[in-house]
C-alpha positions in Angstrom: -22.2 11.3 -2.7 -21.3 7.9 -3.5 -25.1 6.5 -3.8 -25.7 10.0 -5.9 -23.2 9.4 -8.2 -22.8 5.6 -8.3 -19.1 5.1 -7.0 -17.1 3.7 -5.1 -15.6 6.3 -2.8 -12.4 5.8 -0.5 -12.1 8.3 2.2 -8.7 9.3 3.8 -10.1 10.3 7.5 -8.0 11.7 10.4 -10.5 10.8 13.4 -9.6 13.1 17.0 -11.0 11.1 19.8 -10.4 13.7 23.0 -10.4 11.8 26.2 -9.0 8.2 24.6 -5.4 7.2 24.6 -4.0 7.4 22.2 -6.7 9.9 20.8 -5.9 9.5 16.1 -7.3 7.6 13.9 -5.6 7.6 10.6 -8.4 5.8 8.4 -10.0 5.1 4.8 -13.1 4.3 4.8 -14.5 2.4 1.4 -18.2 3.8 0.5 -20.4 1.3 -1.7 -22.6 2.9 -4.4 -25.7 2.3 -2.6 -24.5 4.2 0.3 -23.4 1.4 3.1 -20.1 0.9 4.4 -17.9 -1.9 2.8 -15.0 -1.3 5.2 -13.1 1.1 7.7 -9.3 0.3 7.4 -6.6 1.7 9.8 -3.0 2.6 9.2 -1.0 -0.4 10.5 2.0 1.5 10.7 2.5 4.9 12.3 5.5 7.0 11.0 7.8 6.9 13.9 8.1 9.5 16.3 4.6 12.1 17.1 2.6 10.2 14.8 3.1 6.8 16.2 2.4 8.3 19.8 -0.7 9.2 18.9 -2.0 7.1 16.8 -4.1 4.2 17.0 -2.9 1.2 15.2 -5.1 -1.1 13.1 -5.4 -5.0 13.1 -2.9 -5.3 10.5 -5.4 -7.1 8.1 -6.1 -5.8 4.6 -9.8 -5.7 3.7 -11.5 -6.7 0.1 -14.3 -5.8 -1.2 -15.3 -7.4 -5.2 -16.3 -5.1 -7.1 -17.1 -4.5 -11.0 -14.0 -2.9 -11.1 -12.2 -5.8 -9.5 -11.0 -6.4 -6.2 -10.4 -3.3 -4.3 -8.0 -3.2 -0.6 -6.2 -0.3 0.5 -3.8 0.8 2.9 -2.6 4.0 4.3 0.9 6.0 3.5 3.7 4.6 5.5 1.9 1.1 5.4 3.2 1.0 2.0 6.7 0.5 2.8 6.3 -2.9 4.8 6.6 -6.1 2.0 4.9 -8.3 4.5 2.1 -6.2 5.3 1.3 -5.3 1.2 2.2 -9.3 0.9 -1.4 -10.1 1.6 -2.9 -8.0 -1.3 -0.9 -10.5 -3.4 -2.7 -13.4 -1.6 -6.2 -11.8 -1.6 -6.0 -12.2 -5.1 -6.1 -7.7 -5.4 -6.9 -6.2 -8.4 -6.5 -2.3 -7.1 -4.9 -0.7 -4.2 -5.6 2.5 -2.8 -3.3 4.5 -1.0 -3.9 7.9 0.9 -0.9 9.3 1.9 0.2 12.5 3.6 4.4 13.4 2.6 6.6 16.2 2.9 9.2 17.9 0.9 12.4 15.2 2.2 10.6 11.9 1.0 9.2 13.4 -2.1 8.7 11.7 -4.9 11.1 8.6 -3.1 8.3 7.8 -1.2 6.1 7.1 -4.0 8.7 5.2 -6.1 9.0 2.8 -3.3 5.5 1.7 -2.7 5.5 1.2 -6.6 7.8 -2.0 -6.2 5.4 -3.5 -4.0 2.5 -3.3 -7.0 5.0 -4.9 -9.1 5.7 -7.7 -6.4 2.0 -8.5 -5.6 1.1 -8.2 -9.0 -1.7 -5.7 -8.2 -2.7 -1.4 -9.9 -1.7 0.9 -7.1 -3.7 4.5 -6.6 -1.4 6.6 -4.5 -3.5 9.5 -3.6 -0.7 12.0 -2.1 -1.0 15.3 -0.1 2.4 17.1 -0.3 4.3 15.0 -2.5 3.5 12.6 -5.6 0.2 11.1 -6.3 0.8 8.7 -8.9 -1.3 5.7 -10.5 0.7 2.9 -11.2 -0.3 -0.5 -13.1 0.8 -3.9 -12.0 4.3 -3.6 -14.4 5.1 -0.8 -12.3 4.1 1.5 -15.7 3.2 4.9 -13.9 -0.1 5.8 -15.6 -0.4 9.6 -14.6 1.3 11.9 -11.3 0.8 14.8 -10.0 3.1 16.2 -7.4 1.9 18.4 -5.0 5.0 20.9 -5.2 5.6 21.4 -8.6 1.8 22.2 -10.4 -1.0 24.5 -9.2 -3.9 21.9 -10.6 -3.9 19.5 -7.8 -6.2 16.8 -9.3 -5.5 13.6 -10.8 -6.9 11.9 -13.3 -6.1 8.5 -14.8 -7.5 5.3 -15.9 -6.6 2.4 -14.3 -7.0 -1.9 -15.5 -9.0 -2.7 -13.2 -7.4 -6.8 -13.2 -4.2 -7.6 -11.5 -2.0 -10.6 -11.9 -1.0 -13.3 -9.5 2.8 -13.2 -9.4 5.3 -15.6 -8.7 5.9 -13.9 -5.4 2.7 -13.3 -4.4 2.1 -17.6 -4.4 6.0 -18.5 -3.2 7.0 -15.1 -1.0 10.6 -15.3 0.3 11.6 -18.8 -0.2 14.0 -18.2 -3.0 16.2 -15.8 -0.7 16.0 -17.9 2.2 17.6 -20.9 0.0 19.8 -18.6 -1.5 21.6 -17.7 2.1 20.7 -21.3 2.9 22.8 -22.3 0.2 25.6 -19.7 0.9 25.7 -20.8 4.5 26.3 -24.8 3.3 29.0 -22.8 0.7 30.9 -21.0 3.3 31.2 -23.9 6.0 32.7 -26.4 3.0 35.3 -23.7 2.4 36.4 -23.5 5.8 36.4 -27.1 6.3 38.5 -27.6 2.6 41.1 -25.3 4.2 41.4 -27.1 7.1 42.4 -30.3 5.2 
């Protein structure tokens, strides 16, 4: 389909291995449109409970691919709630995220929203392709470009253009360090008051 049609095509895969332990793999694979493989990527981070029993994790690495449409990495659902792990989109330089993701009725549209702050961190356009819950296209202001939520229409498609450049942000170059001085600083703060009161 993707050589056919000359696309890049992302597919969300759930891959039962019977015999292995643990037997899931919760995957996106990144089609090329001349038909190869750029990458297989798999979810870092298991939802706790059945799913992380079951599941294989992945390496923990984002993949890249350049593209004419910019740099494309992904991740998968509950990956998207983990700064550090979305941290190194920022420093890969990412232009477009994609996110499968499979929700429910309790973290709808929350879930969504959330992984929206990490575009605006990272400075990169987020695709959040959603089964029961949002799907949403965000750009790298956090600006949601079009939604659809899987509860509330009957047309579940999407359909939205995205800018296909990202940003490098102050936090994607410097990460934490301002809050680590902050408490740094509060920590030098707090021991001089106690050591003014004991004069």
């Amino acid at each position: 389909m993707a050589a056919k049609y000359g696309v890049y095509f992302g597919m969300a895969l759930g891959v039962l291995n019977p015999g292995k332990t643990p037997p899931l793999e919760n995957k996106l694979v990144l089609i090329q449109p001349n038909g190869r493989v750029a990458w297989e990527y798999s979810k870092v981070r298991p939802v706790p409970g059945p799913e992380a029993a079951m599941q294989v994790r992945g390496d923990g690495k984002l993949r890249e691919l350049d593209t004419p449409y910019g740099r494309l990495s992904s991740i998968i659902c509950f990956d998207g709630d983990f700064p550090q792990l979305l941290a190194q989109a920022g420093v890969l330089g990412s232009d477009v995220v994609l996110d499968p993701s499979n929700d429910w009725r309790a973290i709808d549209p929350w879930h969504t929203q959330m992984v929206s702050f990490r575009a605006i961190e990272q400075g990169f356009n987020l695709i959040r392709q959603t089964r029961r819950g949002l799907s949403a296209a965000f750009d790298y202001q956090g600006r949601r470009l079009a939604a659809m939520d899987d509860y509330q229409t009957m047309d579940h498609a999407m359909v939205s253009q995205v800018t296909s450049r990202g940003v490098r942000t102050v936090y994607s170059r410097l990460g934490d360090w301002f809050a680590w001085l902050c408490l740094i600083i509060l920590i030098l703060l707090t021991v001089q008051t106690f050591r003014q009161k004991r004069v």
